[in-house]
N, C-alpha and C positions, 0 to 999 in steps of 0.2 A: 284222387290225385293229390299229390305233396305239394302244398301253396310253398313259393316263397316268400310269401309276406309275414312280418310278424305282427299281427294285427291289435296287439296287446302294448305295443310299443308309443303309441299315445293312445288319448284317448276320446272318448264320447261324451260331450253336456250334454243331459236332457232336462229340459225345461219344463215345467207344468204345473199349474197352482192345483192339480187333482193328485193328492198322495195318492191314491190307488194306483192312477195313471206311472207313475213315477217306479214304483215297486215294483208294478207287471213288467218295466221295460227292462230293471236292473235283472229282473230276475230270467227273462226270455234273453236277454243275451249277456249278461254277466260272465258268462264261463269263455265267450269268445273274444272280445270286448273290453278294455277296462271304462269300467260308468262314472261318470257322477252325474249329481245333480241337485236341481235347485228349485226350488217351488215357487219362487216369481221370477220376473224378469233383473229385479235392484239384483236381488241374490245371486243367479247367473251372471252378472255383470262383475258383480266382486270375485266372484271366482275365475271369471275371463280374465281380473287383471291379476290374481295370484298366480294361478296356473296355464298362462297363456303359451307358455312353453311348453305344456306338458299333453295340452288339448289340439286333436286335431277336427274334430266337427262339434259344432251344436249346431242341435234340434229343439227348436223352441217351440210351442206352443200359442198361437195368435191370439185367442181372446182370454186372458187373465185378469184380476185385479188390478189395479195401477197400472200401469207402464207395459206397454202391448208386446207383441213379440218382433213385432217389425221395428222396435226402437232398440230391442237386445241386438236384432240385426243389424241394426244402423250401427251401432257404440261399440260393436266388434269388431265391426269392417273397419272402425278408427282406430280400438287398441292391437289388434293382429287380424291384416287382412289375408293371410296366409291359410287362417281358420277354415274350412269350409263349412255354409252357413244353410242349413234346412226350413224351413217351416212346415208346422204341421196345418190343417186347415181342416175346418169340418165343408162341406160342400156350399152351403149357404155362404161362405166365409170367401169364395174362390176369387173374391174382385182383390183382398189385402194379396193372395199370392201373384195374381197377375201384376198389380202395380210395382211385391218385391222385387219380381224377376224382371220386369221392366226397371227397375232404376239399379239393378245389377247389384242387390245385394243379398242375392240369396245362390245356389246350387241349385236349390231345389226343390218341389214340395213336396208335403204326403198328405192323402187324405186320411182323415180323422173318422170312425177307430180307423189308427192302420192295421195290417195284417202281417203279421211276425214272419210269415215265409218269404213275403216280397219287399218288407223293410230290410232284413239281414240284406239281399243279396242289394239291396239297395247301398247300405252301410258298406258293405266290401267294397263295395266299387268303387265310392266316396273313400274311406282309407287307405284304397291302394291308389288313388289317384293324389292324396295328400302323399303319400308316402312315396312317391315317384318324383313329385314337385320338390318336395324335400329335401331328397338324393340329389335333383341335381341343382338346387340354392348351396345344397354343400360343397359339389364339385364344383361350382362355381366360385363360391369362397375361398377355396384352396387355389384355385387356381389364377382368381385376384391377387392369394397373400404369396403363391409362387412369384407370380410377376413382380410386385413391389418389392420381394426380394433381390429381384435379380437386378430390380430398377436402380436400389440402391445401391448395388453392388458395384454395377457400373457409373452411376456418378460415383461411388469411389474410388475407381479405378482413374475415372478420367480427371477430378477434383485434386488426383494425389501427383496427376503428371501436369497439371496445371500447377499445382502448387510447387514443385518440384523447378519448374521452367520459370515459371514469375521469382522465386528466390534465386536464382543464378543470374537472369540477364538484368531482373532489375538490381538487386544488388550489385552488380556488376558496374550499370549507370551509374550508381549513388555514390560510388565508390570517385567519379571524379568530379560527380557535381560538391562531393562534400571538400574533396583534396581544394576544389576553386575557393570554397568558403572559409574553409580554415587558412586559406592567403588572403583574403578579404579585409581582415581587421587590420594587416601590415599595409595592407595599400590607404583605408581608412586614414589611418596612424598619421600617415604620408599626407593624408589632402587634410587634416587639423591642422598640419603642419605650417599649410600655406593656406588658409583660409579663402582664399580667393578660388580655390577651385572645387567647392564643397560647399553645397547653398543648405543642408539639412541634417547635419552628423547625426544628428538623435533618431531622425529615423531611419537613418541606415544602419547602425547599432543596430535598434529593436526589431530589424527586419529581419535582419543577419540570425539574431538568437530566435526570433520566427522560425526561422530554414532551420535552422540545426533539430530544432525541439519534433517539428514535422516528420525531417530526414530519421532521427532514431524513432518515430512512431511508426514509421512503414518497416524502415527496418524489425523493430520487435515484433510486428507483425505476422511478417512475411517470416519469421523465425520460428513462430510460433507455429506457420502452418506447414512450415517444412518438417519440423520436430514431429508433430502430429502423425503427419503424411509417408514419412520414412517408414520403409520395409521394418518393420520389427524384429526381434531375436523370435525363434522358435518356440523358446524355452522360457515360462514365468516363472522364474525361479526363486523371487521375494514371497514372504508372506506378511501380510499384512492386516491391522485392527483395523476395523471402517471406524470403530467411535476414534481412534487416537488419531487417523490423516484428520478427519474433519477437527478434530480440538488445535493438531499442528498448524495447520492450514490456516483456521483461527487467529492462531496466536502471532502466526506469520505478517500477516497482514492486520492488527490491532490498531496500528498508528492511521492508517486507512478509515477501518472503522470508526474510529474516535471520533474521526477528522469529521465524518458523518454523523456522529450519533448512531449510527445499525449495531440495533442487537441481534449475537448468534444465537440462537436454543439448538442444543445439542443434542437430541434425544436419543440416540441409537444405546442399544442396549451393548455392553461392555463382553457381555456375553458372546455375542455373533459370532458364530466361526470365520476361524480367516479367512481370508480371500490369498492366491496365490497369484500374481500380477508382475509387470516390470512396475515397477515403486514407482521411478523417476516418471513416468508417464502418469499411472493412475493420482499419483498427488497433485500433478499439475494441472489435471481436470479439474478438479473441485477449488483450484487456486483461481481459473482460470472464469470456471464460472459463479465463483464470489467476486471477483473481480468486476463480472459484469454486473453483480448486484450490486456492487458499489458503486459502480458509475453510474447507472441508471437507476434508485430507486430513490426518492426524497429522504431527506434529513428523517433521522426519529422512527425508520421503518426498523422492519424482524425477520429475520431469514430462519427457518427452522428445519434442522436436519432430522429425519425419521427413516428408519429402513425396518425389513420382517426377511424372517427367509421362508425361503420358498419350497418348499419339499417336490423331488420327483424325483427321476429316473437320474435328471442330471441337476442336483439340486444350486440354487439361484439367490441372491441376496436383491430385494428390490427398494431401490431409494428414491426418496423425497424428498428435492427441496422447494419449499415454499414459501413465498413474503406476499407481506402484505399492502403491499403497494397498489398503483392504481391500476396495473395489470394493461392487456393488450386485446383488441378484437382478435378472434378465434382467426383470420386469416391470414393477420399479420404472425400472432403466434407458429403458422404453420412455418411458413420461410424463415423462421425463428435463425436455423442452421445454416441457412443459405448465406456464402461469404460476402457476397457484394451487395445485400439487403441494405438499402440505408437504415438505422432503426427509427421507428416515427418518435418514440418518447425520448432518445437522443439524434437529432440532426447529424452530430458529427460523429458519430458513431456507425461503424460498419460492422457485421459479425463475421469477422475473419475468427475470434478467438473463439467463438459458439461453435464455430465448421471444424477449429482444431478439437475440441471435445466430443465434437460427431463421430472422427476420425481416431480419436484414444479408443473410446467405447467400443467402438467399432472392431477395431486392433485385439480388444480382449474378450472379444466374442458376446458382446453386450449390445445395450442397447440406450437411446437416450431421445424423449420425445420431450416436448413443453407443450401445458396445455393453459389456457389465460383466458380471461375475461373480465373485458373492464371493468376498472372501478371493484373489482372481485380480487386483485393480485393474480401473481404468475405461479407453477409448478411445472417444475424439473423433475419427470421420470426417468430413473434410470435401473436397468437389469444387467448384471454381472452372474455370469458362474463361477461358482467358489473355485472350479479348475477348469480351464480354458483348452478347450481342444487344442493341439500343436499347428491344426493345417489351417485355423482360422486368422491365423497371422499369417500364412503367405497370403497377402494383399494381391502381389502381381503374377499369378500364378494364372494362365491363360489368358493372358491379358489381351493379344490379337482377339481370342476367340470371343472375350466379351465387346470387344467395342466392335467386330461385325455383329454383334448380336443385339447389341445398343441400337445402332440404325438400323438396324431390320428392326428390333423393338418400337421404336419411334414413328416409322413408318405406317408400322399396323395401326398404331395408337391413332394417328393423323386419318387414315382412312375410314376411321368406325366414329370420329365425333363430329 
């Protein structure tokens, strides 16, 4: 009968300091099988950790030279416990397979000699059992990386009508808290005038320029994350050098720089093929997140731009930036993008401007992650396609349908942790 399995598709360690032993096994299932193997236990271990992807069983051998087989079993179950793990055993030997199958680190055993007609069907049964487990760690994965898709999807969905709503009503308010302030200085004016009714002019002054300096920071803000957030054109109709935005972008902001000491390193090859993009958006990413390296990174640091492209079906330009500053624990990095995060390395800093570059990327069918570690400095990944599908910029394109589909998402999530 026609197996489905392809049993060739990983493969078999066999372990054994007896080269004969080793030969007879490649050779009695070599044609079914792909073999390797290793004549002590160190040697199986280094090829567990070169080709741990590529092996789906070892069969070790228990009494070797150095280093037993029950220790290859132990140091595989640590680098891939996915592996499934055999020992072989001569009958005198049977306490070391009891103890491995007791402390759950083996499959299985064989007795020593084995016998080649009941090893194979032994071996299938172990490969189609790896090869089942496999299939569905895949389907699994996919269907993790479906979700996170759609997860994101819909914080962007809902991110873009929050941002959309906080830029109209609050600007909206500011609009007459500022109208009181910009009459503020003539009422001022008025109580210098007559000293007796103004115990503190100096701090009312620098209170005043207080308010105003705050009022345009929310405003720019909230500007930035409506810009972000807006429906996009269909159509990228710019073409764009990745090495010349980041030298513009640069040059843009120099006085900035200076002002710091941060040096750029440019490294992107001049060569890259274009990118096809709305310009005004994609420039203001990389404005946006130098800007946070400016604010947050000490005097005297290095931000260094690096990208490669990406060959496939739909090919991708992937960039790097990185400084060397004192970086962030991997958790705060994660909410990196999240708007109302306070940042811990700046107190008065929010990432509203990080969530507007989540939401560019996003726009151009890209992608944009940070990955940190203190005292190690920070890294800005980001992925672009050289041409931008048309439908990945309609943003609000079923939009009902995702956010019932957010709270049923939500729900599920809450009921399974």
């Amino acid at each position: 009968m026609e197996t489905q399995y392809d049993y060739r598709k990983f493969a078999i360690l066999y372990v054994d300091d007896e080269e004969k032993s080793l030969k007879a096994f490649a050779r009695a299932f070599g044609d079914d099988f792909r073999v390797f193997t290793a004549i002590n236990a160190v040697e199986g271990a280094r090829i567990i950790e070169e080709k741990k992807a590529e092996i789906a069983i070892l069969m070790t051998d228990q009494k070797m030279p150095g280093e037993k087989g029950t220790w290859l079993l132990e140091r595989t179950r640590q680098i891939e416990p996915r592996i499934i793990r055999m020992l072989v055993t001569a009958y005198t030997d049977f306490q070391d397979a009891v103890e491995a199958i007791n402390t759950g680190a083996i499959y299985r055993y064989v007795n020593k000699p084995w016998d080649p007609p009941q090893l194979e069907e032994t071996l299938r049964h172990a490969m189609e059992f790896f090869l089942v487990t496999h299939e569905r760690d895949q389907l699994y994965q996919e269907k993790m990386s479906v979700l996170r898709n759609l997860m994101v999807a819909d914080r962007l969905v809902s991110l873009g009508l929050l941002a959309a709503g906080l830029s109209h009503h609050i600007r909206n308010a500011l609009v007459a808290v500022k109208t009181f302030l910009d009459l503020a200085p003539m009422k001022m004016q008025e109580e210098k005038q007559d000293p007796t009714t103004v115990r503190h002019p100096e701090f009312w002054g620098e209170y005043h320029r207080s308010v105003h300096l705050q009022i345009d920071k929310i405003n720019n803000l909230l500007k930035e994350l409506w810009m972000a957030s807006e429906k996009p054109s269909l159509r990228f109709a710019d073409e764009v050098k990745l090495h010349e935005v980041i030298a513009h972008t640069t040059e843009s902001l120099k006085l900035a720089l200076a002002e710091k000491g941060i040096q750029i390193e440019n490294t992107i090859a001049s060569d890259l093929p274009v990118l096809q993009v709305d310009k005004n958006k994609f420039c203001r990413l990389f404005e946006l997140l130098l800007r946070d390296e400016i604010a947050n990174l000490p005097p005297g640091s290095c931000v260094t731009f690096s990208a490669k492209l990406l060959d496939g079906p739909k090919p991708e330009v992937e960039i790097r930036i990185s400084d060397n500053g004192p970086g962030l624990p991997q958790d705060a990095a994660d909410v990196l993008f999240d708007p109302f995060v306070v940042r811990a390395d700046a107190p008065g800093e929010f990432g509203i401007n990080l969530m507007a570059c989540f939401f560019i990327a996003h726009h151009h069918g890209g992608h944009i992650e940070a990955t940190s570690e203190k005292g190690k400095g920070t890294q800005f990944h980001l992925r672009f396609p050289l041409k931008p599908d048309r439908d990945l910029a309609d943003l609000n394109k079923n939009l009902l349908q995702k956010t019932r589909t957010s709270d049923k998402l939500w729900e599920n999530l809450a009921s399974r942790s």
